[in-house]
C-alpha positions as CSV (number, residue, x, y, z in Angstrom):
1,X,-18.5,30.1,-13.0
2,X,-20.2,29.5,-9.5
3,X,-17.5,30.6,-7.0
4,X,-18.4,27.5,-4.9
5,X,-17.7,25.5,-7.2
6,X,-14.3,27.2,-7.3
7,X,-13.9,27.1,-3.9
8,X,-14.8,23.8,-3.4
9,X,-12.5,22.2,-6.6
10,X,-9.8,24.1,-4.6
11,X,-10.3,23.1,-1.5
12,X,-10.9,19.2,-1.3
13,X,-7.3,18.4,-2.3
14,X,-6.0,21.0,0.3
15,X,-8.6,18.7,2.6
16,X,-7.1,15.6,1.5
17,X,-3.4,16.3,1.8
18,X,-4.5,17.7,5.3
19,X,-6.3,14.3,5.6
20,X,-3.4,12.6,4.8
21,X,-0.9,14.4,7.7
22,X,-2.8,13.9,9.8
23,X,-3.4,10.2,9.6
24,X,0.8,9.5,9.3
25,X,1.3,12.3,12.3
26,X,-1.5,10.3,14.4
27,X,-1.1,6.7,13.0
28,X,-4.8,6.0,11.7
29,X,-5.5,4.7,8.8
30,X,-5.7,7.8,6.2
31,X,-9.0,6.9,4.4
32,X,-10.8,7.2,7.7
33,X,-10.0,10.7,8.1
34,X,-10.8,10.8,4.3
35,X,-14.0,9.6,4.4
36,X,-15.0,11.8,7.8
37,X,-13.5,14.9,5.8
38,X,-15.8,14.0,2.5
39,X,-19.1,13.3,5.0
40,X,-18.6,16.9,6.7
41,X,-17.9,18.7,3.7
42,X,-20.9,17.3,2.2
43,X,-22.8,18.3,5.2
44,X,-22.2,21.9,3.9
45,X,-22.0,21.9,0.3
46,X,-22.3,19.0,-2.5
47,X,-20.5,18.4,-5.5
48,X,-24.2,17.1,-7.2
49,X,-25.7,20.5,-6.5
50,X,-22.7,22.8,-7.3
51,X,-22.5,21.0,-10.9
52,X,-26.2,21.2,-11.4
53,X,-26.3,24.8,-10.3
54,X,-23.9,25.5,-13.2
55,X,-25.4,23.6,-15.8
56,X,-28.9,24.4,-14.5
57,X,-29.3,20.1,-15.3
58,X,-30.4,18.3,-11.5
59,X,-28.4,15.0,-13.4
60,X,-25.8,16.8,-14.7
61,X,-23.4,15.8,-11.4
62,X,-23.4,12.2,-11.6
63,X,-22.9,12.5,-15.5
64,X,-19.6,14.3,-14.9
65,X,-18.5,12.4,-11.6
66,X,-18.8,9.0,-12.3
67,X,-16.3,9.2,-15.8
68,X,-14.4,11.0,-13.6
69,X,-14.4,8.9,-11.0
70,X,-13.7,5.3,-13.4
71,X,-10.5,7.1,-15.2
72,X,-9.3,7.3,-11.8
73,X,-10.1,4.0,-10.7
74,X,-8.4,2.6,-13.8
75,X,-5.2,5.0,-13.2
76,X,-5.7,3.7,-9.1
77,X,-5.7,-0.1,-10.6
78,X,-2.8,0.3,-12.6
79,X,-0.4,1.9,-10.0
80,X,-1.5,-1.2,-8.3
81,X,-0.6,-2.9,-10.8
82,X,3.0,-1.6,-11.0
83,X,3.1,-3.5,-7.4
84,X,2.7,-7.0,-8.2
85,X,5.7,-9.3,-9.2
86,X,4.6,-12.8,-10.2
87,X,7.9,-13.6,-8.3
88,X,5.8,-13.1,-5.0
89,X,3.4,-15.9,-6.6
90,X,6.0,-18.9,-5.7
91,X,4.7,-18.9,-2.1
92,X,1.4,-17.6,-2.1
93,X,0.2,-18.4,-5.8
94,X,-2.6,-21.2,-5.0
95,X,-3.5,-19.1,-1.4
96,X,-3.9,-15.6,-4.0
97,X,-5.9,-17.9,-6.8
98,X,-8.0,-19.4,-4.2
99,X,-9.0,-16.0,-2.5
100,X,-10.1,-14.5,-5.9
101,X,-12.1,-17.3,-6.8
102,X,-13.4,-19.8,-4.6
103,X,-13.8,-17.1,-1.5
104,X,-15.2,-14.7,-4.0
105,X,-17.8,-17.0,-4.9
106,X,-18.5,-17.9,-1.3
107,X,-18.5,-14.4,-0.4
108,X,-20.9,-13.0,-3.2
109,X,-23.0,-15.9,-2.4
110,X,-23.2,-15.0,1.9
111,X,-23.4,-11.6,1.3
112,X,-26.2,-11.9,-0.9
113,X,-27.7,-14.5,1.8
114,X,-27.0,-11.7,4.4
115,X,-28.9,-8.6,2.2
116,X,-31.9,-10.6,1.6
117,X,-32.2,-12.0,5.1
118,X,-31.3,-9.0,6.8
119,X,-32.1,-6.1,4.4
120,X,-35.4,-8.2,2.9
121,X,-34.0,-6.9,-0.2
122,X,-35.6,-8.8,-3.2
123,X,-33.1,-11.5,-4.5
124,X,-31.8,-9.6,-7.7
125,X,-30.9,-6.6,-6.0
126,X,-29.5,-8.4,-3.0
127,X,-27.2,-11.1,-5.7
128,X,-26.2,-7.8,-7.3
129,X,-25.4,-5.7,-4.0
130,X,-23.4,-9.5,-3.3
131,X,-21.2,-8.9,-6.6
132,X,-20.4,-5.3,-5.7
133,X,-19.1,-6.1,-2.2
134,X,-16.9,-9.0,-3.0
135,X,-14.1,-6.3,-4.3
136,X,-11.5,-4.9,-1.8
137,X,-9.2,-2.9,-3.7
138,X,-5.9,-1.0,-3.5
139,X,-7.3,2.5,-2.8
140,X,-8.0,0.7,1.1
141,X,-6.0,-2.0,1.4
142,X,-2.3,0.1,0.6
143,X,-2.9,2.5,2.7
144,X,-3.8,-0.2,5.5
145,X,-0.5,-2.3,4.5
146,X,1.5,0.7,5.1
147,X,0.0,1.5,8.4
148,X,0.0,-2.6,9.6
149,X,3.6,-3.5,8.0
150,X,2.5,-7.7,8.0
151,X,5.1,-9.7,7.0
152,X,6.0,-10.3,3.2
153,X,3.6,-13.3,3.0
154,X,0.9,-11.9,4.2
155,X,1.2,-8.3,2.7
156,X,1.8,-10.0,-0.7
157,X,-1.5,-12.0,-0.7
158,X,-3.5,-9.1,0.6
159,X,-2.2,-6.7,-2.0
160,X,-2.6,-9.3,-5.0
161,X,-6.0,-10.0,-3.6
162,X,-7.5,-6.8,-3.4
163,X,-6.1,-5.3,-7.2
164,X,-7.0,-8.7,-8.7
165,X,-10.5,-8.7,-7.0
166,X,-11.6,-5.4,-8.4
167,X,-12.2,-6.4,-12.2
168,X,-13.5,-9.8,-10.7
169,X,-16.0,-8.4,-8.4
170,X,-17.0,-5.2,-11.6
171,X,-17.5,-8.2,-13.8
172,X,-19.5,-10.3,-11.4
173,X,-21.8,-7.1,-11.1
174,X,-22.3,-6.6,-15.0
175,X,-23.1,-10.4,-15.3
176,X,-25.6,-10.3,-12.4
177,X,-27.3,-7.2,-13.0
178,X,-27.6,-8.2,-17.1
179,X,-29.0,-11.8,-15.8
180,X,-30.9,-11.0,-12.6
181,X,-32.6,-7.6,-13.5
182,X,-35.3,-7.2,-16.2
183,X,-34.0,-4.3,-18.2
184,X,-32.9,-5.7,-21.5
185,X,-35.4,-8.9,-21.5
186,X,-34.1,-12.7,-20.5
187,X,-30.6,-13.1,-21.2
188,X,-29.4,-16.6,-21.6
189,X,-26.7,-18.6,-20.3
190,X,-25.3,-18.6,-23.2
191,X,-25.0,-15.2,-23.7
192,X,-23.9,-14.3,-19.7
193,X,-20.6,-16.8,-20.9
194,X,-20.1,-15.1,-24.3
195,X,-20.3,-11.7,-22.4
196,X,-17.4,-13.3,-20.1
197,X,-15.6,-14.7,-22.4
198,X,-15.7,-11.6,-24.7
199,X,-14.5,-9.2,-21.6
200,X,-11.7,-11.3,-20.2
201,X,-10.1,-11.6,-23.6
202,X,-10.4,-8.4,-24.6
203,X,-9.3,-6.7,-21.4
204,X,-6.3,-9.7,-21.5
205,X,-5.2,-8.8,-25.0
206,X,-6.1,-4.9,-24.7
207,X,-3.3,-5.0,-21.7
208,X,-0.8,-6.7,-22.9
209,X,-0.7,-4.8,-26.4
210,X,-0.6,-1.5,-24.7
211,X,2.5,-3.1,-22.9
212,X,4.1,-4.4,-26.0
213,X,3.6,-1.2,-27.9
214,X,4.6,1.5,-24.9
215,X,8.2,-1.1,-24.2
216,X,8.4,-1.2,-27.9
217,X,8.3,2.7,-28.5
218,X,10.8,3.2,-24.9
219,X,13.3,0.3,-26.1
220,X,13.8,2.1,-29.3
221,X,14.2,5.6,-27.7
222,X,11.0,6.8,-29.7
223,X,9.9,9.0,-26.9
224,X,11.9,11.3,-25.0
225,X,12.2,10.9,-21.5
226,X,10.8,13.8,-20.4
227,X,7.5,12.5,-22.2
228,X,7.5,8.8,-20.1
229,X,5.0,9.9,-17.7
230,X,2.7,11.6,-20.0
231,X,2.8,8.5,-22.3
232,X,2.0,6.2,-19.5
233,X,-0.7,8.2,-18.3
234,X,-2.7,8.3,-21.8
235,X,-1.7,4.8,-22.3
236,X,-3.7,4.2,-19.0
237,X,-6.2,6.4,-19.9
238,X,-7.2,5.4,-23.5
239,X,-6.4,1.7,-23.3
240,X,-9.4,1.8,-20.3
241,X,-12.2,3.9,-22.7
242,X,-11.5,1.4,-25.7
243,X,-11.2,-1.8,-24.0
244,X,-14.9,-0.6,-22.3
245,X,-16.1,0.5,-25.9
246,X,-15.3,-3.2,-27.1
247,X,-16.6,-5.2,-24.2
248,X,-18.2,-3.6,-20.6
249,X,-16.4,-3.2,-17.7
250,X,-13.4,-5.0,-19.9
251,X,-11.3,-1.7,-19.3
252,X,-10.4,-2.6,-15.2
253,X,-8.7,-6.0,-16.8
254,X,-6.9,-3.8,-19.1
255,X,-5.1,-1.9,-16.5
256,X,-4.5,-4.3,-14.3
257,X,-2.9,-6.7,-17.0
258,X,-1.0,-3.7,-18.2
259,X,0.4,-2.5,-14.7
260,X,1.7,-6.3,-14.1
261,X,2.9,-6.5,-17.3
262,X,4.5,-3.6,-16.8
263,X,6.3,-4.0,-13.3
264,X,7.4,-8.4,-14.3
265,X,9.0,-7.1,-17.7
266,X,13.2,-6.7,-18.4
267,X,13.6,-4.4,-21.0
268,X,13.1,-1.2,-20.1
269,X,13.3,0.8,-16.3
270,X,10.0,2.1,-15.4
271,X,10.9,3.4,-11.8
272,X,10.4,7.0,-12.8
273,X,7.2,6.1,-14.1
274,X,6.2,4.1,-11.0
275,X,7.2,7.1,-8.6
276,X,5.2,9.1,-10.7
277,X,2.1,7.1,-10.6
278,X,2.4,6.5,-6.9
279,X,2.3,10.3,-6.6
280,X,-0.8,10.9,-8.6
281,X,-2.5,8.2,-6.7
282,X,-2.6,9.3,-3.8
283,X,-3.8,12.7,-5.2
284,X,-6.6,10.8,-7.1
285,X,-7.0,8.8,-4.2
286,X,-7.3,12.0,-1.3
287,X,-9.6,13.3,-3.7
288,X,-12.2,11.0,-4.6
289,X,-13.1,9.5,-1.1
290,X,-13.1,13.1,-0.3
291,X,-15.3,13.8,-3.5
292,X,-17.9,10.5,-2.8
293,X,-18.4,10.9,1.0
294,X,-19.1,14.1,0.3
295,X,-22.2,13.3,-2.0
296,X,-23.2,10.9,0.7
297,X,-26.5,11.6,2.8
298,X,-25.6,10.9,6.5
299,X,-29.5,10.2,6.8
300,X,-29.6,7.9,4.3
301,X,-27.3,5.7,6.2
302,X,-28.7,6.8,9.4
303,X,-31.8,5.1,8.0
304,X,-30.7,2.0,7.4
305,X,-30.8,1.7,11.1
306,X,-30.2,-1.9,13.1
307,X,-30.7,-3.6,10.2
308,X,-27.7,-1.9,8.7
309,X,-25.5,-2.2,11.4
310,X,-26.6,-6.4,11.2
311,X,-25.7,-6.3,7.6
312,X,-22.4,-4.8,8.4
313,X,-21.6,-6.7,11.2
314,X,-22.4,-10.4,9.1
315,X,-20.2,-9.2,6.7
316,X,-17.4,-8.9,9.4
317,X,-18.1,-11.8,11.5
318,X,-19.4,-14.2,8.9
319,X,-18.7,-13.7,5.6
320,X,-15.1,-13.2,5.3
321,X,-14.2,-15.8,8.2
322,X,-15.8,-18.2,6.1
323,X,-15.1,-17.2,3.1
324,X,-11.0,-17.5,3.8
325,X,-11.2,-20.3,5.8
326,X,-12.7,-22.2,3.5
327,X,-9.9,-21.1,0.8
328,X,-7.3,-21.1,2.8
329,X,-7.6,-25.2,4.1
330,X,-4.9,-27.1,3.5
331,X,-2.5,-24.5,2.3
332,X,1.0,-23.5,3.0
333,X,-0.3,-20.7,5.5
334,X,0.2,-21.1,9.4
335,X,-3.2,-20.2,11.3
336,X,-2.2,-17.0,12.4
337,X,-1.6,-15.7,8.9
338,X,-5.3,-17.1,8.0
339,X,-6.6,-15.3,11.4
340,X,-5.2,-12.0,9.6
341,X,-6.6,-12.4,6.7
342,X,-10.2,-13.4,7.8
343,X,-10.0,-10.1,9.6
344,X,-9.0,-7.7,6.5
345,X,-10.9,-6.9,3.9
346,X,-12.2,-3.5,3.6
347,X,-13.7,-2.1,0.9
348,X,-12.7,1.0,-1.3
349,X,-13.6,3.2,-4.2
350,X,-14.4,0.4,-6.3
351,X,-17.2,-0.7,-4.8
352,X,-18.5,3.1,-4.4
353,X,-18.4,4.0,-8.0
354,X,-19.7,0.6,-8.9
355,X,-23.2,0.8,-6.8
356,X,-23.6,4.2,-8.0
357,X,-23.4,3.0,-11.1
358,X,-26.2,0.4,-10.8
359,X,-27.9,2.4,-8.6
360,X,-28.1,5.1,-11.2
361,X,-29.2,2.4,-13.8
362,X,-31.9,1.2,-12.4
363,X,-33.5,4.5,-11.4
364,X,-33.1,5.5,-15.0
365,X,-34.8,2.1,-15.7
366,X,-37.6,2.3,-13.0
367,X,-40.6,1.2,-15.2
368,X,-38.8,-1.6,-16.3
369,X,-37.2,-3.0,-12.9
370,X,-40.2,-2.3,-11.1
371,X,-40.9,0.0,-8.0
372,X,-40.2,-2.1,-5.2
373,X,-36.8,-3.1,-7.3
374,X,-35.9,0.7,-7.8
375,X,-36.8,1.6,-4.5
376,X,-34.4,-1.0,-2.9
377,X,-31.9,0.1,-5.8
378,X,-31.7,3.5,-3.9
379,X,-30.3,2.1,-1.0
380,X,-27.2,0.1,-2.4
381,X,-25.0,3.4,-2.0
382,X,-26.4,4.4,1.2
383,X,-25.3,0.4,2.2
384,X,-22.2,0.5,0.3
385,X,-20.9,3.5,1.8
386,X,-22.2,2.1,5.2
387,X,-19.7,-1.1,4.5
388,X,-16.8,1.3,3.1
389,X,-17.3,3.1,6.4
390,X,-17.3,0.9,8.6
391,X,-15.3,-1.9,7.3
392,X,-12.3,1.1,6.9
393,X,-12.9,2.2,10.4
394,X,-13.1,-1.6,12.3
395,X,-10.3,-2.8,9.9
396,X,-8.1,0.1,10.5
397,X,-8.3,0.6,13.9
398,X,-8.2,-3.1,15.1
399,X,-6.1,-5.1,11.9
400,X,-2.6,-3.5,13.6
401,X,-3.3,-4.7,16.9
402,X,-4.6,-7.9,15.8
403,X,-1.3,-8.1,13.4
404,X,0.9,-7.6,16.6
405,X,-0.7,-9.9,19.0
406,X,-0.5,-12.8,16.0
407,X,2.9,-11.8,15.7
408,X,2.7,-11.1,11.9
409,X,3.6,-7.3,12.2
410,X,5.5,-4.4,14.0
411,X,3.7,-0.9,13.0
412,X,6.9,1.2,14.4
413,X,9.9,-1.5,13.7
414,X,13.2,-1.0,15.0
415,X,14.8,-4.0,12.8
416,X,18.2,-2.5,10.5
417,X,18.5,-3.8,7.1
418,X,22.4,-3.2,6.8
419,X,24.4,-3.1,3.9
420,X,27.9,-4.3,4.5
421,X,29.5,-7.1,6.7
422,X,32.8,-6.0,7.9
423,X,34.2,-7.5,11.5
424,X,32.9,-4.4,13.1
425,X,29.6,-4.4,11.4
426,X,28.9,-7.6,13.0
427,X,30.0,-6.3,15.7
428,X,27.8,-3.8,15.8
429,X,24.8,-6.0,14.9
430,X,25.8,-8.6,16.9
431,X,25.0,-6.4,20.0
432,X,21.9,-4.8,18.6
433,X,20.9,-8.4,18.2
434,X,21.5,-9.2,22.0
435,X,19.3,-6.5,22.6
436,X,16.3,-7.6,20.7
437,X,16.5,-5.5,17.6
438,X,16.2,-7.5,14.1
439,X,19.6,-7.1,12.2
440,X,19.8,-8.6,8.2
441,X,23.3,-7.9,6.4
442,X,23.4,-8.0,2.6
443,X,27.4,-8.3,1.4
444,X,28.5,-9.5,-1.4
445,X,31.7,-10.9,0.4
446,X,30.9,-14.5,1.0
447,X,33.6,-15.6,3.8
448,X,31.7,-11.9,5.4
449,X,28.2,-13.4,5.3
450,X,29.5,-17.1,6.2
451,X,31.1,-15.7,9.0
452,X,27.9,-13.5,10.3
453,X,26.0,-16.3,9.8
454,X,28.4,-18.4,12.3
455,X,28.3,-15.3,15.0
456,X,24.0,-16.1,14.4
457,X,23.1,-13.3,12.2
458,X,20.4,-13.0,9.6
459,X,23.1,-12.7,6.1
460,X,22.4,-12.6,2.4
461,X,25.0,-12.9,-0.4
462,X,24.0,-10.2,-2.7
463,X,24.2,-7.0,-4.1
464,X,22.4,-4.6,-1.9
465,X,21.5,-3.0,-5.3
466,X,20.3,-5.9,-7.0
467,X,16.9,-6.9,-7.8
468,X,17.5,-9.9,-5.6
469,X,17.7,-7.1,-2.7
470,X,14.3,-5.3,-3.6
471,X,12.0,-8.3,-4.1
472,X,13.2,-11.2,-2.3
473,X,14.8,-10.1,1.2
474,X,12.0,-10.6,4.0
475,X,12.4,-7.1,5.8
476,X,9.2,-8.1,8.0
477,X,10.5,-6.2,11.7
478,X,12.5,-4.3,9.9
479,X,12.4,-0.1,9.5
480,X,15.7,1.5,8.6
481,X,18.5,1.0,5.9
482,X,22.5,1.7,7.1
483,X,24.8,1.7,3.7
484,X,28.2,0.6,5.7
485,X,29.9,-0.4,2.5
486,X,33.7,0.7,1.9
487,X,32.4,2.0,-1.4
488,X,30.8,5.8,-1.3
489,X,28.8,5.2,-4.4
490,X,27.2,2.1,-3.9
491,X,26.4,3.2,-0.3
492,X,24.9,6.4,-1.9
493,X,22.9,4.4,-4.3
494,X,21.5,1.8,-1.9
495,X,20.2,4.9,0.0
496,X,18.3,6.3,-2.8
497,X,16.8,2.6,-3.4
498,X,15.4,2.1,0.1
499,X,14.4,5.5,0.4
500,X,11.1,4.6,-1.1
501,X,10.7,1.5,0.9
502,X,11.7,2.8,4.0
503,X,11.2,6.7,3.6
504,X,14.3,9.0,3.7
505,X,14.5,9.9,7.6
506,X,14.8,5.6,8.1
507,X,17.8,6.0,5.2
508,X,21.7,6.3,6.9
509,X,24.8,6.4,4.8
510,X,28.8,6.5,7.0
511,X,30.3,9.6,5.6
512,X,31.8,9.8,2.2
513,X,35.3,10.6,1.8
514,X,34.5,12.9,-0.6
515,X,32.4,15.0,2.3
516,X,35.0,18.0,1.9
517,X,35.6,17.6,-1.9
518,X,34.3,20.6,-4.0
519,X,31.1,19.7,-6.0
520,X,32.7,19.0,-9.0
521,X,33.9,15.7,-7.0
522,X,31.2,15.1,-4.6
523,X,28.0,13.0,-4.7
524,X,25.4,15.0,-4.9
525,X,23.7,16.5,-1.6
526,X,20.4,15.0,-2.4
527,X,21.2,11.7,-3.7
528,X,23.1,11.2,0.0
529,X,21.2,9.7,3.3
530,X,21.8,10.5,6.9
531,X,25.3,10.7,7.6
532,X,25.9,8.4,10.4
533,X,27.4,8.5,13.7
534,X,29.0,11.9,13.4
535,X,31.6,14.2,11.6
536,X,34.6,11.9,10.1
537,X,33.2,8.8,11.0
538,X,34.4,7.8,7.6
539,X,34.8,3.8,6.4
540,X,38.3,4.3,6.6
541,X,38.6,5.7,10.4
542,X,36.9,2.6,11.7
543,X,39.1,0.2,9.7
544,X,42.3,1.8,11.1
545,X,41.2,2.2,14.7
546,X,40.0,-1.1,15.1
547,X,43.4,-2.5,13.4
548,X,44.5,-1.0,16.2
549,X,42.9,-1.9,18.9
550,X,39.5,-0.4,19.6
551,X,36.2,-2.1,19.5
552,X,33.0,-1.6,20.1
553,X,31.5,-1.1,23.7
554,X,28.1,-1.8,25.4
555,X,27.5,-0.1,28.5
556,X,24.5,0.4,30.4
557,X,23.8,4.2,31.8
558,X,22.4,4.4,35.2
559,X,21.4,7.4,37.8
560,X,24.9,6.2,38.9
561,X,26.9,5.7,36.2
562,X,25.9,8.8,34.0
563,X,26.9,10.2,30.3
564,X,29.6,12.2,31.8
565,X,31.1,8.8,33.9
566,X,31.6,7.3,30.7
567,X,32.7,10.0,29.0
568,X,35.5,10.6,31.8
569,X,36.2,6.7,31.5
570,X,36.9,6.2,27.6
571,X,37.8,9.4,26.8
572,X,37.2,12.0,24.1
573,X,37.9,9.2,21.4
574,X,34.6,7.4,22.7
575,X,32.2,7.7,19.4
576,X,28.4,7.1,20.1
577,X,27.0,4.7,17.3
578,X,23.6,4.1,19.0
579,X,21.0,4.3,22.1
580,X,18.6,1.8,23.3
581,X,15.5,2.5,25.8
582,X,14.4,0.0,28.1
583,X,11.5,0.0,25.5
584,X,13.6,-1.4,22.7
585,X,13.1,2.0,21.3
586,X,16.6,2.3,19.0
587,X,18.1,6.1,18.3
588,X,21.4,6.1,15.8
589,X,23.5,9.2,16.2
590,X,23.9,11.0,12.9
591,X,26.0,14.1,12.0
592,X,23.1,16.3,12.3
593,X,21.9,14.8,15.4
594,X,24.0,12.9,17.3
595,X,22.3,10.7,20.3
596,X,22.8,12.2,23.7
597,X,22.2,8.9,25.8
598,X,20.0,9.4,29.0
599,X,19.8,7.0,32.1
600,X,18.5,4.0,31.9
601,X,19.9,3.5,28.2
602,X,21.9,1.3,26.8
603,X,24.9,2.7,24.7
604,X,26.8,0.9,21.7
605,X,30.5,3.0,21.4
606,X,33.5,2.6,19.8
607,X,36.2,3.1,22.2
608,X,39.7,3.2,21.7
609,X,41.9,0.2,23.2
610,X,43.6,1.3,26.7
611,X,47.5,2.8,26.1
């Protein structure tokens, strides 16, 4: 074996997880970085060459790295999938049905207006290059909804938009390219509808058989659970190749409708299976933007020159404000939430394996499509990789800022999410609150919520564990979880749910009073969050000192009145809960680190009541 070729299947997912830290360490959006580390690997070696230096075959590359690349679209498209409850539908249904129809037409039909005008492509290639472009997809537009954090309106439509859009826009392209390009003689429109018809059905029916069967073979503890994630993945896998055997480009459908299908039905838990899959996707994901912009040219987008940069630019400017304005009249959605999403949609790996594909068809075809068609054929992955680049980098670097100043987002929230609703809890958020920091308490204690609601808190009557709690609570503004419940275990619990929404620093849990138990009696060390406001600060300690007279403090440090002034003033007894900068920035002490308040602060106590 070539040792490059070694070297180089080694090293691109050590370049993507690099990729990846760095875009959460510097907050940019991590397929920028991914793309810039594919184009300056490529720069040095490419994947086409390596693979046809081994198999001494010049086309051997894209015959290995395009199956490649659509089994890990489909797997990409199903994790995606796994995302989407139909729950989410209620308020943004007709906006999300709109968006994938009626401003995918619009768009197809402006883009192509734009290549042709613009490009002087002829008008088949330019209605094809149309088709391609109108997909999104989630390998761009998760990664930028975890780097924007829009509201749940918003950040539902956007994510429904761009995994339903991908078979849409795949689709589109087979049905253009079959009816605008002469390669297979002069299709009808009769047989462009029975090649519709044939793919939605089978990919619908393909998708939700693969559901029935896999919840079938789970329910009735047929597979062991150690072989879930395997099942799943072949499920994904073989489910995409025969839906594509039956009917072309049926396969995306397949997933798609199977990841839904999936993640909306109540028989069996798949959360294992969806941690799973979110794992391998962003491996697949590092990978192949690292893998395609590596077999990109930089001249061959150099090329493309002003009239390139035009192209790109009307597809900014023009298209999609049109496009979503004209779906979005008359709708439930305020203007600011159809500013945002006229000025989001980038495009992803969908759209770069797709106008390889075509582009690769056509050459293969060129007596039949005709030179000037082939030669324009050349250029749609040069200009598809010039959109995916540029709509990631203007999108990514200007969507946060735009979602702030519309007041649809906060990238670094301070907002709590609290669990419990005790006197001193409100308390507690009742101060935070005063300050400007977004407080929602979840208790299942209705005279509790009733009487946060009357202090003016956000409350919700629920189970913090309950499904209600995962899909329905708006936690726009808000960034951390604190389990303040009196019960140890269902504090411990809601911390390993919101781990994965939050992440497991933004997860606090008050101590269990089973901290010094041996570990026969203990929770488990790993299935705990941060322990808040220090050593002891057990449920029970706060109930008994504030039955007896302490409560919680707000005091304002100054070069005058320092730490060690208030320390001197309320004693040893004086616990640190929190500490607030004059930026709104919020620090909660924690057993491991405990908040040392500095000037200019302001600090949340509990203090003891005065002998």
């Amino acid at each position: 074996m070539d040792d490059r070729l070694f070297y180089y299947l080694a090293g691109v997912p050590a370049l993507g997880a690099l990729a990846q830290w760095l875009a959460w360490r510097l907050r940019l959006p991590s397929i920028l970085l991914l793309l810039s580390f594919g184009v300056a690997l490529g720069s040095y070696i490419q994947p086409d060459a390596l693979l046809a230096a081994a198999g001494s075959d010049e086309s051997i590359g894209p015959k290995i790295l395009f199956p490649i690349v659509s089994l890990s679209v489909a797997i990409i498209l199903f994790e995606g999938g796994l995302t989407l409850r139909l729950s989410e539908l209620r308020e943004s249904g007709r906006v999300v049905f709109r968006l994938v129809t009626f401003a995918a037409l619009i768009s197809w039909l402006l883009t192509a207006v734009c290549a042709r005008l613009v490009l002087g492509f002829d008008w088949s290639i330019a209605l094809l290059l149309g088709a391609i472009l109108v997909v999104t997809g989630p390998t761009v537009v998760a990664p930028l909804l975890r780097h924007i954090r829009p509201t749940r309106r918003v950040g539902s439509i956007v994510k429904w938009e761009g995994i339903v859009i991908d078979p849409i826009g795949a689709i589109l392209a087979v049905l253009v390219f079959e009816q605008t390009l002469p390669l297979h003689g002069d299709p009808s429109f009769f047989s462009m509808a029975t090649t519709l018809i044939k793919t939605v059905v089978v990919g619908g029916a393909m998708g939700v058989a693969t559901t029935y069967c896999l919840v079938g073979l789970i329910k009735r503890f047929m597979l062991p659970d150690f072989l879930h994630g395997l099942a799943f993945f072949t499920s994904v896998l073989g489910s995409y190749a025969l839906s594509n055997a039956l009917a072309h480009e049926s396969g995306l459908i397949t997933v798609t409708v199977f990841g839904v299908a999936l993640a909306n039905q109540r028989v069996i838990s798949i959360r294992h299976v969806v941690e799973f899959k979110e794992n391998l996707g962003v491996i697949l994901l590092s990978c192949l933007f690292i893998v395609l912009g590596s077999r990109l040219e930089p001249n061959d987008v150099f090329q493309l020159g002003l009239p390139g940069l035009g192209f790109l630019l009307a597809l900014v400017l023009v298209v999609r404000p049109v496009s979503v304005a004209a779906a979005t009249w008359n709708t439930e959605l305020s203007w600011r939430e159809r500013i945002f999403l006229a000025f989001l949609a980038p495009r992803g790996i969908v759209a770069a394996a797709v106008s390889s594909v075509f582009a690769l068809r056509v050459a293969t075809n060129a007596t039949l499509a005709g030179g000037e068609i082939a030669s324009q054929a050349e250029k749609l992955v040069p200009i598809t990789f010039l959109v995916i680049i540029g709509t990631v980098a203007i999108y990514g670097l200007l969507a946060s800022p735009v979602a702030r100043l519309l007041k649809l987002s906060d990238q670094n929230p301070q907002g709590l999410l609290i669990a419990g609703a005790e006197s001193w809890v409100r308390d507690f958020g009742k101060m935070l609150q005063s300050e400007g920091v977004a407080v929602l308490l979840v208790d299942t204690n209705y005279s509790h919520v009733a009487a946060a609601r009357m202090d003016g808190l956000e409350a919700e009557c629920a189970s913090i564990l309950s499904e209600h709690a995962k899909e329905e609570l708006d936690l726009g503004g808000i960034g951390r979880m604190l389990a303040m419940t009196p019960n140890d275990e269902v504090n411990a619990l809601a911390v390993h749910e919101f781990a994965h929404e939050f992440g497991r620093a933004n997860v606090y849990q008050l101590a269990p009073s089973d901290a010094g138990s041996r570990h026969r009696e203990s929770v488990a060390e790993h299935k705990r969050g941060r322990e808040l406001f220090g050593d002891g600060a057990f449920y029970h300690v706060f109930q008994h000192r504030v039955k007896y007279g302490a409560r919680l403090k707000r005091t304002n440090l100054t070069v005058e009145f320092t730490l060690s002034d208030f320390q001197n003033e309320y004693g040893d007894s004086a616990l640190i809960l929190a500490a607030l900068g004059s930026s709104g920035q919020l620090r909660i002490s924690t057993a491991s680190h405990p908040v040392v308040p500095e000037a200019g602060e302001v600090v949340i106590a509990l203090v003891d009541a005065e002998p």
